[in-house]
C-alpha positions as a LaTeX table, in Angstrom:
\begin{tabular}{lrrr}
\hline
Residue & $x$ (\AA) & $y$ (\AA) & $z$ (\AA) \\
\hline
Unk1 & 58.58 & $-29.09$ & 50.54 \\
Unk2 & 59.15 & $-28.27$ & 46.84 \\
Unk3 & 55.45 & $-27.66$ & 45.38 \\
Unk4 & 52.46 & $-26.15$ & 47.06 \\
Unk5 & 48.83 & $-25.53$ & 45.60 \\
Unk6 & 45.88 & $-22.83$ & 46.94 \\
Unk7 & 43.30 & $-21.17$ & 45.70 \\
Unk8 & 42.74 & $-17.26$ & 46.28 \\
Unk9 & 38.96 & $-16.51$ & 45.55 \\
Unk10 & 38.87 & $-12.67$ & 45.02 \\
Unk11 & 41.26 & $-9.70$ & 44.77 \\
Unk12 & 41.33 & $-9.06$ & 47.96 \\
Unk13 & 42.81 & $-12.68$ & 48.39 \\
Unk14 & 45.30 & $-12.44$ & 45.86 \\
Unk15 & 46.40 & $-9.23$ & 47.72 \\
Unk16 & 46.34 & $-11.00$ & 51.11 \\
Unk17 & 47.99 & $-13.84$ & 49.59 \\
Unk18 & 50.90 & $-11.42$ & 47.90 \\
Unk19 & 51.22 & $-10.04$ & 51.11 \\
Unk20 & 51.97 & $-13.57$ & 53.04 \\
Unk21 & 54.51 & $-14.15$ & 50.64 \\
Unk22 & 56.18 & $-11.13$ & 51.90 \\
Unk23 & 55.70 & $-11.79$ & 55.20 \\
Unk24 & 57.47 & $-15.51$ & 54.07 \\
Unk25 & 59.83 & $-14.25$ & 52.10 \\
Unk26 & 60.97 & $-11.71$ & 55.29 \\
Unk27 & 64.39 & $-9.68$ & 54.39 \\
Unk28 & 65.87 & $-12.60$ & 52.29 \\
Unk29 & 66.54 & $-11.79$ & 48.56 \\
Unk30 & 65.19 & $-13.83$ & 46.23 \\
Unk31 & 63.91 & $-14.06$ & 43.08 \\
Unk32 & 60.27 & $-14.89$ & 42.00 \\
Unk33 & 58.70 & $-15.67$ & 38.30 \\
Unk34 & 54.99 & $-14.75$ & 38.38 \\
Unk35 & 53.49 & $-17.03$ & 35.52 \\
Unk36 & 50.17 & $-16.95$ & 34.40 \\
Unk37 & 47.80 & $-15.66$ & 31.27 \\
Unk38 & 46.77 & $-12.25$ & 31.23 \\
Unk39 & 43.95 & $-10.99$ & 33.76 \\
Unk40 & 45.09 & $-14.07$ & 36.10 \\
Unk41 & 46.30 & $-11.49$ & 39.03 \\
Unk42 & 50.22 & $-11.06$ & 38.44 \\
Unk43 & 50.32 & $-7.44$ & 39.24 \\
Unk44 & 47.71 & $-7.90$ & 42.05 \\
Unk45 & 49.93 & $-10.31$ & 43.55 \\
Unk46 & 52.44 & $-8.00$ & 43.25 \\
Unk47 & 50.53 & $-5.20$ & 44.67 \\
Unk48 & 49.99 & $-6.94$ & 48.01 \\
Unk49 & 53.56 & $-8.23$ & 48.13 \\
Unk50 & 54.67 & $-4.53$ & 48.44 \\
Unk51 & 51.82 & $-3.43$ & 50.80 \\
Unk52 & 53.21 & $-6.46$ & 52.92 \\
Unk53 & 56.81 & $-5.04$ & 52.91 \\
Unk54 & 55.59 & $-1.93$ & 54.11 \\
Unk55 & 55.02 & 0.39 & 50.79 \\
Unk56 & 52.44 & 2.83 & 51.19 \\
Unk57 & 52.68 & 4.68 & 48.09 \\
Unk58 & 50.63 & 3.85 & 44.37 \\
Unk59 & 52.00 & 0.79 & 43.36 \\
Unk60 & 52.52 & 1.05 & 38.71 \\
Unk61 & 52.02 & $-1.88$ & 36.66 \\
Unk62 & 55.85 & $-1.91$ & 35.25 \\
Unk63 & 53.89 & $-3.22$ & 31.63 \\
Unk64 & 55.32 & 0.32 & 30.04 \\
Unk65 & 58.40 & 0.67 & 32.27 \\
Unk66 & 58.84 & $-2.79$ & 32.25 \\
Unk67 & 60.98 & $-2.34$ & 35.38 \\
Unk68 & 59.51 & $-0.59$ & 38.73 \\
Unk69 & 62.18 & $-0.29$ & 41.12 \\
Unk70 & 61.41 & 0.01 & 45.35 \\
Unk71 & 63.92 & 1.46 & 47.52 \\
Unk72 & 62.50 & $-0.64$ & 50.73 \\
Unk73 & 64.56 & $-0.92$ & 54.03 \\
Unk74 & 66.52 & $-3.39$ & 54.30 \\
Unk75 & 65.98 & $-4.94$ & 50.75 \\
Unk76 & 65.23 & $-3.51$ & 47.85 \\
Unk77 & 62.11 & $-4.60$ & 45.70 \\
Unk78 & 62.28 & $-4.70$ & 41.92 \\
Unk79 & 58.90 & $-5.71$ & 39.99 \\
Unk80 & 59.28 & $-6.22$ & 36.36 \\
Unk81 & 56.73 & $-7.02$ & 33.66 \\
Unk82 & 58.64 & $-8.52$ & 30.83 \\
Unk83 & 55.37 & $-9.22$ & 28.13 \\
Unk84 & 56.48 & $-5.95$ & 25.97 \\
Unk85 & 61.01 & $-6.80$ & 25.92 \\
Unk86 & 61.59 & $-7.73$ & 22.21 \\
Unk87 & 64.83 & $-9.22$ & 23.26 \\
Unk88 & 66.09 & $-10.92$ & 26.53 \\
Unk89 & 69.38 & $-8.77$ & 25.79 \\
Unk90 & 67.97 & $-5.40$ & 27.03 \\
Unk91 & 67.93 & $-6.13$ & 30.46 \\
Unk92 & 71.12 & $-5.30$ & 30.42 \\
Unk93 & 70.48 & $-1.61$ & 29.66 \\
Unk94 & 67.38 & $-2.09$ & 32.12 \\
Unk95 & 70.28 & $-2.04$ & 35.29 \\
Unk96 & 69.51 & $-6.22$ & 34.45 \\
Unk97 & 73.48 & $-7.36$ & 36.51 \\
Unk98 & 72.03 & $-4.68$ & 40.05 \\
Unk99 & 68.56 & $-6.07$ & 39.91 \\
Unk100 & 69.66 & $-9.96$ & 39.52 \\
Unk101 & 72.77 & $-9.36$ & 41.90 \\
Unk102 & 71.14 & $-11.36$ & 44.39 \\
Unk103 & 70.77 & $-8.86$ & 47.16 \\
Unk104 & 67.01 & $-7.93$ & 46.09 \\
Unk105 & 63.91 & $-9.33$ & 46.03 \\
Unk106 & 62.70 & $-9.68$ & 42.54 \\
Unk107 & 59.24 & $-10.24$ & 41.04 \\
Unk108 & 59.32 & $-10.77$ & 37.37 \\
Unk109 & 55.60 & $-11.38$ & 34.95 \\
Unk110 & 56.59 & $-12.93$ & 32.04 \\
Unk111 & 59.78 & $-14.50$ & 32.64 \\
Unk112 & 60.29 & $-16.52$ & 29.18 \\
Unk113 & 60.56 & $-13.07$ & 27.67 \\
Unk114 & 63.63 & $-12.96$ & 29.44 \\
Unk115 & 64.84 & $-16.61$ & 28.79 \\
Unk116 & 68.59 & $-16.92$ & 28.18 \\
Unk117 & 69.55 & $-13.64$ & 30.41 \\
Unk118 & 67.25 & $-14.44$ & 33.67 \\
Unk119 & 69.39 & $-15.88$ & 36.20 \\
Unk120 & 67.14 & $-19.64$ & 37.62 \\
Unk121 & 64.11 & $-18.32$ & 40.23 \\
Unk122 & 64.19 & $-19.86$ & 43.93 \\
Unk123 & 60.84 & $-19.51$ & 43.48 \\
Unk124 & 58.14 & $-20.04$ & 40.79 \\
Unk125 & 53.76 & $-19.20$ & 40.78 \\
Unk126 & 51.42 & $-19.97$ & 37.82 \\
Unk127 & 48.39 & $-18.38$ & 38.28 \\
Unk128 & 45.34 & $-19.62$ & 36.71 \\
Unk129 & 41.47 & $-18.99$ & 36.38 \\
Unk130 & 40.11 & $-21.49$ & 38.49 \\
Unk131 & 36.19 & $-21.65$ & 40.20 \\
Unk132 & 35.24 & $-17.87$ & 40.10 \\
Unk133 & 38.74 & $-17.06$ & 41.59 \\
Unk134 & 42.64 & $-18.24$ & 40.79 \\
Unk135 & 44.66 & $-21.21$ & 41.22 \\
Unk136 & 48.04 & $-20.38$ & 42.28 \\
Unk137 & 50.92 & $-23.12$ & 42.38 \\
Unk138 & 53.95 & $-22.49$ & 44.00 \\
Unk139 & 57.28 & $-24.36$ & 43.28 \\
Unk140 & 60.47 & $-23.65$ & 45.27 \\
Unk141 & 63.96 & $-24.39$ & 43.66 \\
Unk142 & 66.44 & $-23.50$ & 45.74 \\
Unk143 & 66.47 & $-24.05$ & 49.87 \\
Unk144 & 65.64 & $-20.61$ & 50.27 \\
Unk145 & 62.49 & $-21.01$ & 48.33 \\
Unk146 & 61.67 & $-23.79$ & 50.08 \\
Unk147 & 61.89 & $-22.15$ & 53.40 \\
Unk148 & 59.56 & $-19.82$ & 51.90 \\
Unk149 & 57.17 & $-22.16$ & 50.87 \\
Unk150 & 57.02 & $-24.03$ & 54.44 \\
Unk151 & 56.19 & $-20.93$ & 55.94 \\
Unk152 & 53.57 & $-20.10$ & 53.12 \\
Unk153 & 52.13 & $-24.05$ & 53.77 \\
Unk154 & 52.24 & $-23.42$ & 57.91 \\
Unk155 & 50.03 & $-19.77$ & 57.29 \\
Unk156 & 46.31 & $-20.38$ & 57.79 \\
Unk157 & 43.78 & $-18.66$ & 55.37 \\
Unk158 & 44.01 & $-20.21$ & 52.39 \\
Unk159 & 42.94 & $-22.99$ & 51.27 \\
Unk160 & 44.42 & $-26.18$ & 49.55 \\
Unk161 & 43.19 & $-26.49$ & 46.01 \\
Unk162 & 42.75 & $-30.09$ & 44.70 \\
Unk163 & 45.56 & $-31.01$ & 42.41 \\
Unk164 & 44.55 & $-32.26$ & 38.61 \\
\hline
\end{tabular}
């Protein structure tokens, strides 16, 4: 499976649904481009993913920072929000070659910010407004991402959005 499709209806659903992808994701590094306008959930998303890998702690929209690290056992979580770089190029003073080593997971907003310096996702999400919640499509590009997304598929609780 390469492409998946569900709808999350409220925040609390975007937060179970970041969570799951944790759960899917397990101890595996890999790196994930949250797409999506603004106010479609990225950080939410992002939210529950930590909360599902065990953080306990207030969890900072990196839109300032631009790059919130987690020091989580066994792998370490990085969540970056890339809508304020002015150039691809400072990720490298960001710590840009230890986050994208491959031996994190990685959750970047705004990844065409960083276009020309991000290394290629295993997995991608667009987020959308759709019906009084949000769409979220999920497209796995390497076979670690789609591991990830059979095990997202398999998990019951969400629903399959119609595609079109």
């Amino acid at each position: 499976m390469t492409e998946f499709r569900l709808h999350s209806a409220s925040e609390e659903e975007q937060m179970a649904f970041g969570a799951l992808l944790a759960q899917a994701m397990d101890e595996h590094p890999l790196l994930v481009f949250l797409r999506g306008d603004l106010g479609t959930g990225k950080t939410t998303l992002a939210r529950g993913f930590l909360q599902g890998r065990g953080y306990r702690g207030a969890v900072r929209s990196p839109t300032y920072t631009l790059v919130e690290p987690y020091e989580l056992f066994p792998v370490p979580v990085y969540h970056l929000d890339l809508y304020r770089l002015a150039d691809a190029e400072e990720l490298e003073f960001l710590g840009g070659r230890e986050i994208f080593s491959g031996e994190n997971q990685v959750l970047v907003e705004w990844p065409d910010k960083g276009q020309g310096w991000l290394p290629p996702p295993d997995l991608e999400l667009w987020l959308t407004h759709e019906d009084g919640g949000r769409g979220i499509s999920l497209q796995a590009h390497t076979d670690p991402g789609r591991l990830v997304l059979g095990r997202i598929s398999d998990a019951r609780g969400f629903r399959n959005s119609p595609s079109g």
